[in-house]
Each structure stands twice: as structure tokens, then as C-alpha cells.
N, C-alpha and C positions, 0 to 999 in steps of 0.2 A: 910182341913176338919173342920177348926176353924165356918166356915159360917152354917155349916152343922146340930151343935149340935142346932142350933135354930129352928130347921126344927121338926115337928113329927115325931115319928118314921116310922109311914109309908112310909112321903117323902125321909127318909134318907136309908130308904132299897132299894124303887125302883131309886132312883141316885146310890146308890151300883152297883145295876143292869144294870143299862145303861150304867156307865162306865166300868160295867166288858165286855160287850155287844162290846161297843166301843173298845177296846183290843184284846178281840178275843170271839166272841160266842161261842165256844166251852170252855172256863173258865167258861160258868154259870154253877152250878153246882144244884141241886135239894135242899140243906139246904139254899141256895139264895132264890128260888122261897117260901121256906117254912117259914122262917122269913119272909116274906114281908106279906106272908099272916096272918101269927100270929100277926101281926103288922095291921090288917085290912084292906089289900090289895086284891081289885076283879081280878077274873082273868082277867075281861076286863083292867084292871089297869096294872095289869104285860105287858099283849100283847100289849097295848099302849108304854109300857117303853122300852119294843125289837123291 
């Protein structure tokens, strides 16, 4: 996660996202989808990252 803190925080929410996605879609949980967007994330941005 060293590579990660470089990133904005938007990009570091929806990689959150992807790898939770990646594990099991039923882990994303709605305070996921809700930091990414605090973080300035469209929903076309989320649905691109699932």
C-alpha cells in the first residue's frame, strides 16, 4: 500500500474499491462507495472501477 499514499485520494478510494470488488463483490459496503465520493469521485467513476 507504500505506492498508494502517492496517489490522490480519490484514486486511493476507488483501488480500495476494486480490490474489494476483486475478493468478493459482496464486501463492498455503502461507506466504500461513500468515501470515494467525498474524495470526488463520479458515479460514472465508481461503476468504471466495479
Amino acid at each position: 500500500m507504500g505506492l498508494l499514499t502517492t496517489l490522490s485520494g480519490k484514486m486511493q478510494r476507488l483501488i480500495r474499491i476494486a480490490l474489494i470488488v476483486k475478493d468478493s463483490g459482496r464486501m463492498l459496503a455503502e461507506h466504500h462507495i461513500a468515501a470515494a465520493r467525498s474524495s470526488g469521485a463520479s458515479n460514472a467513476d465508481i461503476q468504471l472501477t466495479t
